[in-house]
Backbone as ProteinMPNN parsed JSONL, in Angstrom:
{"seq_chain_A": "XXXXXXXXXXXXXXXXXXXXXXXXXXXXXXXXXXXXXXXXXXXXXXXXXXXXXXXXXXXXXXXXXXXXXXXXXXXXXXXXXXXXXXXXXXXXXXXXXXXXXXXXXXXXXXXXXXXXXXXXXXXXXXXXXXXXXXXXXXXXXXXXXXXXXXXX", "coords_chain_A": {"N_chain_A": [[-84.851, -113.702, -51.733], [-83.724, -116.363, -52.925], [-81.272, -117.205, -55.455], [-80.939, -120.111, -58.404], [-79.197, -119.116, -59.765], [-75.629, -118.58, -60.613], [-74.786, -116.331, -61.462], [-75.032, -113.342, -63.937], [-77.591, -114.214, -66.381], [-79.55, -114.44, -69.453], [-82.655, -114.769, -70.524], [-84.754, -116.212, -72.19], [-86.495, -114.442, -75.141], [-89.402, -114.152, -77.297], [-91.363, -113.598, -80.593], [-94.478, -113.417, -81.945], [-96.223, -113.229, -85.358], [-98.861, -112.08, -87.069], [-101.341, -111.624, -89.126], [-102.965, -109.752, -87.656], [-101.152, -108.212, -85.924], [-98.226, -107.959, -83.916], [-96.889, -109.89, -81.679], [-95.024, -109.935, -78.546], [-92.792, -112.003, -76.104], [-91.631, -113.429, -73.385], [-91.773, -116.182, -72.014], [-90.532, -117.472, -70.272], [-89.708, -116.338, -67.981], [-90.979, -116.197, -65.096], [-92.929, -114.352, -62.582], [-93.31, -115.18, -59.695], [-91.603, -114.533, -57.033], [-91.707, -111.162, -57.443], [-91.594, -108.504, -56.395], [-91.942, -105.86, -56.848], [-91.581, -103.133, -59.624], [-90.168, -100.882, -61.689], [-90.241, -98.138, -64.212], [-87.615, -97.094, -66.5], [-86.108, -94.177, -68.005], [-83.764, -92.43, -70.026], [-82.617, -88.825, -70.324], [-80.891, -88.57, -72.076], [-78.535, -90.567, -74.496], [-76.226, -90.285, -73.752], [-75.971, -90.87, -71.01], [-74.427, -92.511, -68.018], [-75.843, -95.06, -66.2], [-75.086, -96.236, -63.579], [-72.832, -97.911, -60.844], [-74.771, -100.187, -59.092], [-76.143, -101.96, -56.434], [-77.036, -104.886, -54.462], [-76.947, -106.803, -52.164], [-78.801, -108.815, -50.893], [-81.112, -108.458, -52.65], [-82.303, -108.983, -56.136], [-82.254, -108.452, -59.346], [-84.228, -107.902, -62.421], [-84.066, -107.359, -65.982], [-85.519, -105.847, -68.569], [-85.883, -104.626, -71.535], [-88.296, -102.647, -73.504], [-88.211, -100.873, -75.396], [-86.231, -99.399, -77.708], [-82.807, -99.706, -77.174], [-79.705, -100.752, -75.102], [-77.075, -100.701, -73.459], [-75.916, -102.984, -71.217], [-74.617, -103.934, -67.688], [-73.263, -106.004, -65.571], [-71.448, -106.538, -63.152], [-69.788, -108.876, -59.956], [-69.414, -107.919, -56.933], [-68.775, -108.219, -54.231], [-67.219, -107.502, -51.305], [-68.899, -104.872, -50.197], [-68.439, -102.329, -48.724], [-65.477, -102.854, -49.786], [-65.251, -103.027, -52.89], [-64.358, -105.498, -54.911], [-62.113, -104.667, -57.177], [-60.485, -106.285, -59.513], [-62.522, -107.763, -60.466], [-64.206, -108.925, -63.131], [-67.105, -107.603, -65.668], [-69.958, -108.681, -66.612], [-70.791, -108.263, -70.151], [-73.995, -106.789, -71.461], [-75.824, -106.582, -74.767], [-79.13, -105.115, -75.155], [-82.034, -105.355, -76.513], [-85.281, -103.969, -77.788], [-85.867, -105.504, -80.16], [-85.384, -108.339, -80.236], [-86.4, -109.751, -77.694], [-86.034, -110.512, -74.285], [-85.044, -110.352, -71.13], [-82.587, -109.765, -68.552], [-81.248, -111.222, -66.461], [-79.893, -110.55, -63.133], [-78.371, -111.746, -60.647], [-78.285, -111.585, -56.982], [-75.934, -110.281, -55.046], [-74.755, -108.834, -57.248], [-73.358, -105.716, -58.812], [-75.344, -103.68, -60.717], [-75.645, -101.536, -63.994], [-76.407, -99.594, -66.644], [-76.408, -98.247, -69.929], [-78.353, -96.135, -72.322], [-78.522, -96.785, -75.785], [-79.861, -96.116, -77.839], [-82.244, -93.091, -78.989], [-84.894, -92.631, -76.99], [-84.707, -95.376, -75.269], [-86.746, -97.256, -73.464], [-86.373, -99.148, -70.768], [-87.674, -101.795, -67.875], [-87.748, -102.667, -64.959], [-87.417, -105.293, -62.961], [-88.049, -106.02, -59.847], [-87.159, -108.437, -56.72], [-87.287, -107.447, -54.42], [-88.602, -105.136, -51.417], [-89.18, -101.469, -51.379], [-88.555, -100.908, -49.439], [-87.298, -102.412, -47.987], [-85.031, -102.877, -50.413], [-83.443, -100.572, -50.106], [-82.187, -100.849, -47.704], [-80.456, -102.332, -48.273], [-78.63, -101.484, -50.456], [-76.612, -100.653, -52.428], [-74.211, -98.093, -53.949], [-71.694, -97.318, -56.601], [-69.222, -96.341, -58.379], [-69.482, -95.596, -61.881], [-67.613, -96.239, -63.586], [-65.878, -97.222, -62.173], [-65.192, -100.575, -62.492], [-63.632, -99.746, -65.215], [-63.993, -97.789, -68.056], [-64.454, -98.539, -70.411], [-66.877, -100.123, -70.514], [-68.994, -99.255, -71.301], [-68.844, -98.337, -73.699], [-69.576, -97.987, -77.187], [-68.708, -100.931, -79.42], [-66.55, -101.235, -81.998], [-66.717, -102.689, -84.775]], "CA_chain_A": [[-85.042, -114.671, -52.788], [-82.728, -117.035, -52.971], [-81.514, -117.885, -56.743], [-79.89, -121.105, -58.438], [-78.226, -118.575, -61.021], [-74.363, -117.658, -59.742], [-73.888, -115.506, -62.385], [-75.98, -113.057, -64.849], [-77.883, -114.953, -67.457], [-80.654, -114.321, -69.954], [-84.094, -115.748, -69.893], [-84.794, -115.756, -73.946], [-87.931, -114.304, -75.691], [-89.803, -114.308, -79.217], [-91.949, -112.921, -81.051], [-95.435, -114.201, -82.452], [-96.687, -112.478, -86.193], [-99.733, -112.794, -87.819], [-102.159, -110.549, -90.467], [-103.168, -108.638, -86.719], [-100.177, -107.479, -85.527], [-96.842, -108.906, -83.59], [-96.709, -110.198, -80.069], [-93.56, -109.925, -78.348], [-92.711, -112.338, -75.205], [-90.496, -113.827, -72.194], [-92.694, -116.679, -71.319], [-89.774, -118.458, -69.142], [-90.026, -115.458, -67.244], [-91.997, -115.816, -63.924], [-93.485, -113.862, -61.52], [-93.568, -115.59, -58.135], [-90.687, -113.818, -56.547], [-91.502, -110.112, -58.095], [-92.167, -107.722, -55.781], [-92.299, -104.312, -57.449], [-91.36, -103.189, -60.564], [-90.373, -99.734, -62.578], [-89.517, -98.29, -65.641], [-86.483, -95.817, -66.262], [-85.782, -93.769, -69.222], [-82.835, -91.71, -69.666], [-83.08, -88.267, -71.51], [-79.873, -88.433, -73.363], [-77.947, -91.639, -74.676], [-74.595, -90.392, -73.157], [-76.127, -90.999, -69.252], [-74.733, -94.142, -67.632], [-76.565, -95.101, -65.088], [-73.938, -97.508, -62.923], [-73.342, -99.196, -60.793], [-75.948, -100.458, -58.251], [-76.228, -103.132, -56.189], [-77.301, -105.088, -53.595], [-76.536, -108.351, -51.457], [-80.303, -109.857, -51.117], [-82.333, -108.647, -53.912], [-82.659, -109.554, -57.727], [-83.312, -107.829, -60.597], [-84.845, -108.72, -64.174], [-83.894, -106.042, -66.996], [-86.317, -105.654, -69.916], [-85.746, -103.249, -72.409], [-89.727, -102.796, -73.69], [-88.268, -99.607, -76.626], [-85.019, -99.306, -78.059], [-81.495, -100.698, -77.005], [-78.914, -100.521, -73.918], [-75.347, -101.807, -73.095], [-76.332, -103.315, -69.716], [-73.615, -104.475, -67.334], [-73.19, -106.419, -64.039], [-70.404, -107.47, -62.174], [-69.921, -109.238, -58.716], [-68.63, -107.114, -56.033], [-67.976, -109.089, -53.199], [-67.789, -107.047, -49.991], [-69.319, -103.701, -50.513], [-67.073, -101.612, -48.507], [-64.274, -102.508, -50.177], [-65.2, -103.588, -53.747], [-63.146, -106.209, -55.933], [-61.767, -104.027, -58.358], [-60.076, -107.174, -60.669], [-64.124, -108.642, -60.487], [-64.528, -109.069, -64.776], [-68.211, -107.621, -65.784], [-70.459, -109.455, -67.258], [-71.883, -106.944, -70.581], [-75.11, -107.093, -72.233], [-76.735, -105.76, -75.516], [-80.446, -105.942, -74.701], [-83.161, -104.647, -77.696], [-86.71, -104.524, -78.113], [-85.84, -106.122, -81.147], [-84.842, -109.58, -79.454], [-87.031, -109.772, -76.561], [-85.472, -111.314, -73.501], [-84.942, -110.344, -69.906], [-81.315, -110.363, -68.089], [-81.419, -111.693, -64.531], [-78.693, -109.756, -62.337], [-78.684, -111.886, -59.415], [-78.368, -111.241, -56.0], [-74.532, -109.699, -55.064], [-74.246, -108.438, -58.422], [-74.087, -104.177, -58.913], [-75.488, -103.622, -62.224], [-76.101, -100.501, -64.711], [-76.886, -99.343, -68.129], [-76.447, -96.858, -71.009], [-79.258, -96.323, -73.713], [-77.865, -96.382, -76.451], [-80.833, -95.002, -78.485], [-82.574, -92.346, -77.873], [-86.106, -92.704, -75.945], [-85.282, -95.986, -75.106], [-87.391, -97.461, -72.01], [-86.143, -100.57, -69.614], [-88.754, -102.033, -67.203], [-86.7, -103.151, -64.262], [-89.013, -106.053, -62.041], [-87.144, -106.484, -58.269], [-87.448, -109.254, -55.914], [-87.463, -106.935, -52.839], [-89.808, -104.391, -51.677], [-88.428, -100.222, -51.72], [-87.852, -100.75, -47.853], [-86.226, -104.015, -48.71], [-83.887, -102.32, -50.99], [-82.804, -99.018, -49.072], [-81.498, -100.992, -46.455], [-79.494, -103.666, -49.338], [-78.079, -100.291, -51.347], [-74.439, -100.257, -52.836], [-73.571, -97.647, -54.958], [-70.23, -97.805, -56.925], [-68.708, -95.114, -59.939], [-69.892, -95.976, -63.241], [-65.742, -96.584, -64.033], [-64.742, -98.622, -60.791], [-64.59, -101.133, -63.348], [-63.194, -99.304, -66.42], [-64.997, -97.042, -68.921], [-65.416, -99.249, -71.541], [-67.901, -101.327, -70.823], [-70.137, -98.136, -71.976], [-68.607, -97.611, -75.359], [-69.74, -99.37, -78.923], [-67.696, -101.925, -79.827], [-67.007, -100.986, -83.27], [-66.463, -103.996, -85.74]], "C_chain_A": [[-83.725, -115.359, -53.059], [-82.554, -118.328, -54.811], [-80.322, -119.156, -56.766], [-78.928, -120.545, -59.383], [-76.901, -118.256, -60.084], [-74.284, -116.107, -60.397], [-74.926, -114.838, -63.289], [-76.39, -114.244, -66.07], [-79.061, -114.128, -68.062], [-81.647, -115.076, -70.197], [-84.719, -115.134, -71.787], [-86.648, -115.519, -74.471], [-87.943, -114.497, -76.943], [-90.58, -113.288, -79.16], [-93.044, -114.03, -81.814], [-96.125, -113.091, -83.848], [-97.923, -112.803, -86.6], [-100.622, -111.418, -88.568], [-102.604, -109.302, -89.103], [-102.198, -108.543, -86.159], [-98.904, -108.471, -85.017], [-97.197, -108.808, -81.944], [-95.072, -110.711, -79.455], [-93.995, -110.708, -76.82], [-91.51, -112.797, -74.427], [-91.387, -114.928, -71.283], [-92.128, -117.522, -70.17], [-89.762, -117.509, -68.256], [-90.808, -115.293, -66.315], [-91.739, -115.011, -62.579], [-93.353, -113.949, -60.057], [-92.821, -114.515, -57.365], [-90.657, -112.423, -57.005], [-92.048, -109.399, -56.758], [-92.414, -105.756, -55.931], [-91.987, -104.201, -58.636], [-91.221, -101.79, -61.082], [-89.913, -99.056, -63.727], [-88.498, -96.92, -65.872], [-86.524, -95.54, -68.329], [-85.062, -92.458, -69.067], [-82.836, -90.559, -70.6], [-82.518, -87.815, -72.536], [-79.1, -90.075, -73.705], [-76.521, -91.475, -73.843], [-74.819, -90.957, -71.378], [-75.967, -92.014, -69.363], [-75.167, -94.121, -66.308], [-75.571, -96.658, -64.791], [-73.24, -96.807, -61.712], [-73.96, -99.354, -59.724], [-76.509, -101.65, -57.953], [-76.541, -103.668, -54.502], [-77.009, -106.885, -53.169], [-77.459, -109.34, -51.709], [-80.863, -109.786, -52.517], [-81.569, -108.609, -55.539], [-82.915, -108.62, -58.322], [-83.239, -108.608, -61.97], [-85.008, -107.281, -64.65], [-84.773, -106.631, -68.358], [-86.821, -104.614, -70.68], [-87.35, -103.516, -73.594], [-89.729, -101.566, -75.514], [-86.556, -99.229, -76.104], [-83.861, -100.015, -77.743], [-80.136, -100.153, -75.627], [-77.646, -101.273, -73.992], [-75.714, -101.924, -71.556], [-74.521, -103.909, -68.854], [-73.68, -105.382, -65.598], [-72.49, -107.267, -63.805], [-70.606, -107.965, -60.475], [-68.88, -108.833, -57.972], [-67.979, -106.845, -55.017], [-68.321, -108.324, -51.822], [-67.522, -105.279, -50.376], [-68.402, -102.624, -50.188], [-65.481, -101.283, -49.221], [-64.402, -103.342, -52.188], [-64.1, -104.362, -54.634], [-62.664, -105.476, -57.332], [-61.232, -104.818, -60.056], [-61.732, -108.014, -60.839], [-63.955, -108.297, -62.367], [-66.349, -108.461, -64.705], [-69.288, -108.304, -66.724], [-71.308, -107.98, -68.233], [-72.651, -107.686, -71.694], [-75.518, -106.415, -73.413], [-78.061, -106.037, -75.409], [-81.214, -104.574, -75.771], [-84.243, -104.898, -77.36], [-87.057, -105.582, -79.1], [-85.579, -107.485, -81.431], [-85.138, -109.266, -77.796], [-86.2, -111.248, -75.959], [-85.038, -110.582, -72.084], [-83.529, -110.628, -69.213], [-81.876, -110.178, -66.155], [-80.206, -111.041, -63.595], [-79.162, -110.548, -61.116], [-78.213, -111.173, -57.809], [-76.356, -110.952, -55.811], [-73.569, -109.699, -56.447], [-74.337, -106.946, -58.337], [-73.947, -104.564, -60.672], [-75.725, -102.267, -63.252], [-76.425, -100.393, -65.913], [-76.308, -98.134, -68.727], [-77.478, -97.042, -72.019], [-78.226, -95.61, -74.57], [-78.685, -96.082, -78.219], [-81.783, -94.054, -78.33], [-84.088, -92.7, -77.458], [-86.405, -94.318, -75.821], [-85.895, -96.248, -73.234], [-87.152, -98.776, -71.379], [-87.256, -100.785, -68.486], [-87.382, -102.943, -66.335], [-87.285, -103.703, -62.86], [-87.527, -106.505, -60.96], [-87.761, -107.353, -57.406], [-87.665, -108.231, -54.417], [-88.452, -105.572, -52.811], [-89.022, -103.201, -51.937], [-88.392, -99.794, -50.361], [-86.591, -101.878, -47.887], [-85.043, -103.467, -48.934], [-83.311, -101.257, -50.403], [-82.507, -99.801, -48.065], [-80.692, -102.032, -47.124], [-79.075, -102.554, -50.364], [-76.958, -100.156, -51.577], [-74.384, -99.533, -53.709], [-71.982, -97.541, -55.258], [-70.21, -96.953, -58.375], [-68.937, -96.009, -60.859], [-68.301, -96.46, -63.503], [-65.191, -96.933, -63.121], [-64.502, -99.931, -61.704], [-64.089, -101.385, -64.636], [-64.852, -98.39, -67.269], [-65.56, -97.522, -70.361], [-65.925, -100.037, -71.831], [-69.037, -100.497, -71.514], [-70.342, -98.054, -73.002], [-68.749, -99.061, -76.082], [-69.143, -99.745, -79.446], [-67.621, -101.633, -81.557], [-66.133, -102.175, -83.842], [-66.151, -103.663, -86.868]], "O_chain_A": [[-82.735, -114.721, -53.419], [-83.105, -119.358, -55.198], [-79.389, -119.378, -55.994], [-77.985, -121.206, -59.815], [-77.043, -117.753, -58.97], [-73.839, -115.068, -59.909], [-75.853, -115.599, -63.566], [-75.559, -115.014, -66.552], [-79.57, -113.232, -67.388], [-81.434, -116.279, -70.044], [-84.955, -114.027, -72.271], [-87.641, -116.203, -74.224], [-87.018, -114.864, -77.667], [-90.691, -112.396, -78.32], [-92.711, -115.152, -82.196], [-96.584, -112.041, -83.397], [-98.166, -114.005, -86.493], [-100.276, -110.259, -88.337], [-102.599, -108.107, -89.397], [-102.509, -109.27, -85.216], [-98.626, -109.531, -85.579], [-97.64, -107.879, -81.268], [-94.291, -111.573, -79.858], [-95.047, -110.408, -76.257], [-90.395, -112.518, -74.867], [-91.686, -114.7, -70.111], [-92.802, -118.121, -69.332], [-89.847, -118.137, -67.201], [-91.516, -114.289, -66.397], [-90.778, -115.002, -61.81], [-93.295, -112.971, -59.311], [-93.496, -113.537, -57.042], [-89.476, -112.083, -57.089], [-92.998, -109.911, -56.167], [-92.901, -104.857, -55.245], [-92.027, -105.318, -59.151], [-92.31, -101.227, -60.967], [-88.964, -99.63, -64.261], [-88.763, -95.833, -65.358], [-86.779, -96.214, -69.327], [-85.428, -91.555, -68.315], [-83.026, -90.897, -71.769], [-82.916, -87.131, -73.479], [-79.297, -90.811, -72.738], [-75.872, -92.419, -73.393], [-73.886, -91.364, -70.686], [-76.569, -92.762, -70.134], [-74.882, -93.28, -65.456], [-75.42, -97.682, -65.457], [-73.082, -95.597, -61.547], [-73.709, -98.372, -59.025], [-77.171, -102.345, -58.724], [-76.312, -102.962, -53.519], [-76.921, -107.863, -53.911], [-77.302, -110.359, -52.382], [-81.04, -110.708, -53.314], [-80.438, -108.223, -55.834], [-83.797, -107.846, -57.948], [-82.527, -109.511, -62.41], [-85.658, -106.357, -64.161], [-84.589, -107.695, -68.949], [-87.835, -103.927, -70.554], [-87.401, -104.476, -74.363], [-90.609, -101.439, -76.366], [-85.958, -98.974, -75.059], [-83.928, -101.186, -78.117], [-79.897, -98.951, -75.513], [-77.406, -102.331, -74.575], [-75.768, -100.939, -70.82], [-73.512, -104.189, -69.502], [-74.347, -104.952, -64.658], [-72.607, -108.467, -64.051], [-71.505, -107.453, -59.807], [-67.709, -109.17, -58.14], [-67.147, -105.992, -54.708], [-69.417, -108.435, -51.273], [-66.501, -104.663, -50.682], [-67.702, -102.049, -51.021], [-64.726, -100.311, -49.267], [-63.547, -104.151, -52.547], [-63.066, -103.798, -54.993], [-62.972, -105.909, -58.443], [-61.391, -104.377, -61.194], [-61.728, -109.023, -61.544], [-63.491, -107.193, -62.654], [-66.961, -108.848, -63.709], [-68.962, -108.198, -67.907], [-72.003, -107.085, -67.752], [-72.347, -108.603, -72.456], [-75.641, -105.233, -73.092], [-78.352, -107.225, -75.551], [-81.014, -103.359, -75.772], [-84.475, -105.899, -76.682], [-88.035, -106.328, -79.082], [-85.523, -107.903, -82.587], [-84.402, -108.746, -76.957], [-85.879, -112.316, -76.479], [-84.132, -109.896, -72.557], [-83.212, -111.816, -69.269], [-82.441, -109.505, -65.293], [-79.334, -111.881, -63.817], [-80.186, -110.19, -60.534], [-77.756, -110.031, -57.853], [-75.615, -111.556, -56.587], [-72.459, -110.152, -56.728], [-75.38, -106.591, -57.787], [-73.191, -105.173, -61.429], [-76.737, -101.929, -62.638], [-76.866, -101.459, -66.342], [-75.818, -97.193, -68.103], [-77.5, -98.126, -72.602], [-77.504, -94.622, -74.433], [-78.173, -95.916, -79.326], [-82.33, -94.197, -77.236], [-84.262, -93.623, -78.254], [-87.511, -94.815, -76.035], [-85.578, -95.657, -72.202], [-88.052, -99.577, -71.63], [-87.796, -99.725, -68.171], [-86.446, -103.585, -66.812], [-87.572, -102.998, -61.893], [-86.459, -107.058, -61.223], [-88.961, -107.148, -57.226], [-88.318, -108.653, -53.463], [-88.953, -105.048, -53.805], [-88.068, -103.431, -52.68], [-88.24, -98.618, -50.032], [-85.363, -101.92, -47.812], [-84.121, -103.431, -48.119], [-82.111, -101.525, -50.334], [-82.633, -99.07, -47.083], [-80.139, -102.752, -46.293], [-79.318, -103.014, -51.479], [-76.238, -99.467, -50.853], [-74.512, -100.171, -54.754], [-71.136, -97.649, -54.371], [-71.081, -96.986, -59.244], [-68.618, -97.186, -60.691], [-68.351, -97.688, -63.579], [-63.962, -97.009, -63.113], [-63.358, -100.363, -61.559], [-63.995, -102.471, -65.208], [-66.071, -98.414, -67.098], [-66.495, -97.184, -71.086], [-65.85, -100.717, -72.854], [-69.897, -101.04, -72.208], [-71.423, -97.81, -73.538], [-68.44, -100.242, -75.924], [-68.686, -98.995, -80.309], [-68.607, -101.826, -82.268], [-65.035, -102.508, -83.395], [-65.923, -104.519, -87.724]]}, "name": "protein", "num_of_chains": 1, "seq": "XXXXXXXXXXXXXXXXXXXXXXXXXXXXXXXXXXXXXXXXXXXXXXXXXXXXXXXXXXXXXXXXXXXXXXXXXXXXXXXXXXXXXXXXXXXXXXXXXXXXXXXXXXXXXXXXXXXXXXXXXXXXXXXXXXXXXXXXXXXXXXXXXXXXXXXX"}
């Protein structure tokens, strides 16, 4: 799949209320290019799950219950990763529906940072696709505090 994004972005949702309940959406959000899709949930807040990445395929992050510090930088040539690469970091809620796009030669990860939350994580490639486009990379190849809560 070949995107026009260079760079992570978000793809913005709402919310619809009325006397029967609330509808939450991502209607700029399409389909065409999806080819699988699954949902992770981590069973403590301290697990980061980072970093992970691939050359060809895409992903779309959508946190469906609770809240995450998402992250994804561009890594250049796998073997030897860019260590000065900057990461691009996310706060992503249920509570502000919206979708982050990690494009294609981005590794990306997460931390929940409440507890049982659940991310839905929709990939452009199939799970042959991906096992042969697989980079893993230490949660802290590009520092440790992209994890921690910015306290204000």
């Amino acid at each position: 799949m070949a995107s026009s994004h260079k760079e992570p972005t978000l793809i913005p949702g709402g919310f619809a209320v009325d006397d029967r309940g609330q509808l939450s959406f991502v209607n700029d959000f399409a389909f065409e290019a999806i080819r699988r899709f699954y949902m992770v949930e981590n069973f403590t807040t301290e697990v980061v799950r980072a970093f992970h990445g691939h050359m060809k395929e895409e992903k779309f992050i959508l946190v469906v219950q609770g809240a995450i510090i998402a992250a994804a930088v561009q890594f250049g040539d796998p073997a030897n990763p860019n260590r000065n690469a900057k990461p691009y970091r996310f706060v992503l809620s249920d509570r502000q529906p919206r979708i982050l796009h990690v494009p294609a030669g981005y590794a990306n990860g997460f931390r929940a940072i409440e507890p049982g939350t659940r991310i839905i994580f929709f990939s452009s490639a199939t799970l042959e696709e991906s096992g042969k486009d697989d980079f893993r990379f230490a949660y802290d190849h590009w520092g440790k505090d992209i994890w921690e809560v910015e306290h204000r």
